[in-house]
Backbone as a chain_set.jsonl record, in Angstrom:
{"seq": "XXXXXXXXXXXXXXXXXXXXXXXXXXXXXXXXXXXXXXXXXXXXXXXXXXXXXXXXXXXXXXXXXXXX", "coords": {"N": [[94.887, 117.363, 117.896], [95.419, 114.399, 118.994], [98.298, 112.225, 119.224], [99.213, 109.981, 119.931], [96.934, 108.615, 121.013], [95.599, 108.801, 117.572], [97.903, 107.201, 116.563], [97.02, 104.493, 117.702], [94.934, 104.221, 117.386], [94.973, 103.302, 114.664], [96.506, 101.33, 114.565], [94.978, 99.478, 115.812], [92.683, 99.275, 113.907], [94.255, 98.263, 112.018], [95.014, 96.043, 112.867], [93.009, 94.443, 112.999], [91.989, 94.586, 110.324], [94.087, 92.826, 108.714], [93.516, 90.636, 111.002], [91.368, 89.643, 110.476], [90.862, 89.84, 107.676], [93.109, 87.762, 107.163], [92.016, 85.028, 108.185], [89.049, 84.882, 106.04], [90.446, 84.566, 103.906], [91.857, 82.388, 104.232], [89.798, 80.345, 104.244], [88.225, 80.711, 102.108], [90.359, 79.908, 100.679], [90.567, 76.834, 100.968], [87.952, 76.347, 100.59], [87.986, 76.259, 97.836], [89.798, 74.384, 97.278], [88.766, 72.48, 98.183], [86.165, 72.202, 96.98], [87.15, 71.685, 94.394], [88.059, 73.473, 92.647], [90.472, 75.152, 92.912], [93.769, 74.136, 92.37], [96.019, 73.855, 94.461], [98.603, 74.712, 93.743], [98.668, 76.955, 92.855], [99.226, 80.796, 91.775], [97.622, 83.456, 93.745], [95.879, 86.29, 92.418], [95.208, 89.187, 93.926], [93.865, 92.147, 95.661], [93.493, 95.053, 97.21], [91.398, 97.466, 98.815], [91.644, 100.903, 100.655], [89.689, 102.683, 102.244], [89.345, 106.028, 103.518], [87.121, 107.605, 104.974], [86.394, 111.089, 104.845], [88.906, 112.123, 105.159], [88.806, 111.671, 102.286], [90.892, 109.527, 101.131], [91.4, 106.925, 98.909], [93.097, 104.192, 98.795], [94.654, 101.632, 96.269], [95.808, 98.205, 97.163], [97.756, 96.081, 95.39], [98.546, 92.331, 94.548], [99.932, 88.931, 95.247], [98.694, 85.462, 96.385], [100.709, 83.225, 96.901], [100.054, 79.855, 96.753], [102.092, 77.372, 96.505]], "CA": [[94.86, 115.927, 117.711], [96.051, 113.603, 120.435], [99.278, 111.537, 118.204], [99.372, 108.536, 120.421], [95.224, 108.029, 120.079], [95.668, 108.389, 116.12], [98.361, 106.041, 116.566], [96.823, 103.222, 118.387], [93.695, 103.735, 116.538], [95.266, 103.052, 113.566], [96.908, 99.831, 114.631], [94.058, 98.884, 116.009], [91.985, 98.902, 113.176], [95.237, 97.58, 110.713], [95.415, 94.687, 113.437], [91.557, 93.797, 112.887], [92.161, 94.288, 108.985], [95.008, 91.75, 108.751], [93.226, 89.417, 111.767], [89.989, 89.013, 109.571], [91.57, 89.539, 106.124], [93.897, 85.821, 106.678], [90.719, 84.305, 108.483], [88.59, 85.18, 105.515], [91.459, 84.383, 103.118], [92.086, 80.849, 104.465], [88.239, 79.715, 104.574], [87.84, 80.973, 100.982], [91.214, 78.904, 99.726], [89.766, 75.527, 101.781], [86.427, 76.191, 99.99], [87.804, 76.075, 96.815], [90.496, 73.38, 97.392], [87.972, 71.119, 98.26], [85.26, 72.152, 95.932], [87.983, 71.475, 93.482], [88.073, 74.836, 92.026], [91.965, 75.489, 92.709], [94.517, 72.506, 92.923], [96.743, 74.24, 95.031], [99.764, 75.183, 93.13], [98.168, 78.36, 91.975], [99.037, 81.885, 92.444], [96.217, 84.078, 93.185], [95.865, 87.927, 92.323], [94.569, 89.794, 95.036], [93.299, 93.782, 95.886], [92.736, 95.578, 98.771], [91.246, 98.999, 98.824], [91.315, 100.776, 101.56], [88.751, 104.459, 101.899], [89.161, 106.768, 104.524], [85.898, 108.824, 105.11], [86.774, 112.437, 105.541], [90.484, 112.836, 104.409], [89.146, 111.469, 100.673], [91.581, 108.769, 101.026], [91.033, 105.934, 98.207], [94.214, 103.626, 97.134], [94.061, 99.925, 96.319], [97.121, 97.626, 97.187], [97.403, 94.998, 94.338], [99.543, 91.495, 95.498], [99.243, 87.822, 95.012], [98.896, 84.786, 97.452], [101.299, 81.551, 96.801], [99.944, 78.669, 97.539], [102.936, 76.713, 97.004]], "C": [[95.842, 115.293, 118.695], [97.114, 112.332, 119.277], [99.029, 110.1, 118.7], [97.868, 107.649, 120.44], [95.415, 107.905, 118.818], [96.472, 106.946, 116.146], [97.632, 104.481, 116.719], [95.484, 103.239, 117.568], [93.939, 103.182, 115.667], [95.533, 101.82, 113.49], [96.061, 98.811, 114.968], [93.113, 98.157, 115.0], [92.9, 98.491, 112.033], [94.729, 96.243, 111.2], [93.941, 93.758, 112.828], [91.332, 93.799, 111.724], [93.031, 92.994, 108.67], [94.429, 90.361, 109.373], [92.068, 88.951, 110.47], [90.175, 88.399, 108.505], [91.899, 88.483, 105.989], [92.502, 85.122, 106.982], [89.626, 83.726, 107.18], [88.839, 84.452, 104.217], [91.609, 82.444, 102.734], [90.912, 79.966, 104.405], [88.243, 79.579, 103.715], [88.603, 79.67, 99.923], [90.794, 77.634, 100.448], [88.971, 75.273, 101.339], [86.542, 75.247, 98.781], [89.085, 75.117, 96.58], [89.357, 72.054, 97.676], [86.468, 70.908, 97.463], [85.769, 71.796, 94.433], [88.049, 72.949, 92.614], [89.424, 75.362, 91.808], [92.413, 73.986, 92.649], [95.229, 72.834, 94.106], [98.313, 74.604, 94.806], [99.515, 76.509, 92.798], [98.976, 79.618, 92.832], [98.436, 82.934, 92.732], [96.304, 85.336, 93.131], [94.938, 88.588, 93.396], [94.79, 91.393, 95.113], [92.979, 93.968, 97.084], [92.572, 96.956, 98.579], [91.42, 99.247, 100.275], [90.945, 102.438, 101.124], [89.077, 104.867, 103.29], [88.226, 107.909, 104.559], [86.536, 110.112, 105.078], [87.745, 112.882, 105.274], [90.118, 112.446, 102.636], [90.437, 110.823, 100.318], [91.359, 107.808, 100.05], [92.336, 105.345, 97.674], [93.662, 101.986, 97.936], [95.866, 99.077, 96.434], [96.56, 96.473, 96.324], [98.569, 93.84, 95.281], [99.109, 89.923, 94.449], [99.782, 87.169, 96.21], [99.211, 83.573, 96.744], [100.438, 80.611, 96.937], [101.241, 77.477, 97.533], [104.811, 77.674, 96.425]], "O": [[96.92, 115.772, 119.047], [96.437, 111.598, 118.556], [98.687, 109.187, 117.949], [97.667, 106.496, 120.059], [95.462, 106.706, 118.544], [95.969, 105.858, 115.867], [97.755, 103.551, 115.922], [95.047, 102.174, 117.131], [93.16, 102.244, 115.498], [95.043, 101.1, 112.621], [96.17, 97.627, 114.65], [92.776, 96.974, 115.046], [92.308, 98.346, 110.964], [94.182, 95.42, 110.467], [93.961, 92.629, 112.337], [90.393, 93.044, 111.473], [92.346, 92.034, 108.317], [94.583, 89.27, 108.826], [92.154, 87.965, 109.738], [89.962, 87.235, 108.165], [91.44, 87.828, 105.053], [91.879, 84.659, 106.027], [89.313, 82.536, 107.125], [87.982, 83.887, 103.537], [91.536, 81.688, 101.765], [91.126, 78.761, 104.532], [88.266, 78.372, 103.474], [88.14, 78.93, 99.055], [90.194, 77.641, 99.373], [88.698, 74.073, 101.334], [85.934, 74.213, 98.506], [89.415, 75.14, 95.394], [89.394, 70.89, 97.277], [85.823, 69.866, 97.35], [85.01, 71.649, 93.474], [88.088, 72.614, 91.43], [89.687, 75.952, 90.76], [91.735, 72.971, 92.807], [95.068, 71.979, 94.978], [99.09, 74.742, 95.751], [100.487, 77.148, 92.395], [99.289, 79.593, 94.023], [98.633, 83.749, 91.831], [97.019, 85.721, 94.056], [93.77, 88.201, 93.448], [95.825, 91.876, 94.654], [92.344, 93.258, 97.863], [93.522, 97.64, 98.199], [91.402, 98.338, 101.105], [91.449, 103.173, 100.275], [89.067, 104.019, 104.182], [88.552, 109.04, 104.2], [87.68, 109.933, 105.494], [87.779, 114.096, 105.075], [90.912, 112.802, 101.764], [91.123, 111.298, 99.413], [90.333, 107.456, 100.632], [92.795, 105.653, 96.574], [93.066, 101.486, 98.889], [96.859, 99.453, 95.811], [95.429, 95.99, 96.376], [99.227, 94.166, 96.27], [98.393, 89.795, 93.456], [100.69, 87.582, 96.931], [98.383, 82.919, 96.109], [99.801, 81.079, 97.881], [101.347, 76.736, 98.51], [105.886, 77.207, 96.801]]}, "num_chains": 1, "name": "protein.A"}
């Protein structure tokens, strides 16, 4: 195994988890700020799995997102 390929793969595909993830994130809370659905004081519960094919990787990060 080549360390510095694993490496950069890895960050690679964190960086493009994280870039999308807020993107995704921020559309969703906008939706429902203006569909009236949140007010914006809230704090929201949030999950992230993440699977890795082949090593039988499966954990879930739990969290929440402020809004104020």
């Amino acid at each position: 195994m080549n360390q510095d390929t694993f490496n950069l793969s890895i960050r690679k595909f964190l960086k493009m988890v994280g870039v999308g993830s807020q993107r995704e994130i921020e559309h969703a809370v906008e939706a429902a700020l203006r569909d009236g659905a949140i007010s914006g004081t809230e704090s929201l519960p949030c999950r992230m799995t993440l699977e890795v094919d082949g090593v039988k990787l499966k954990i879930v990060f739990d969290g929440s997102i402020e809004l104020e």
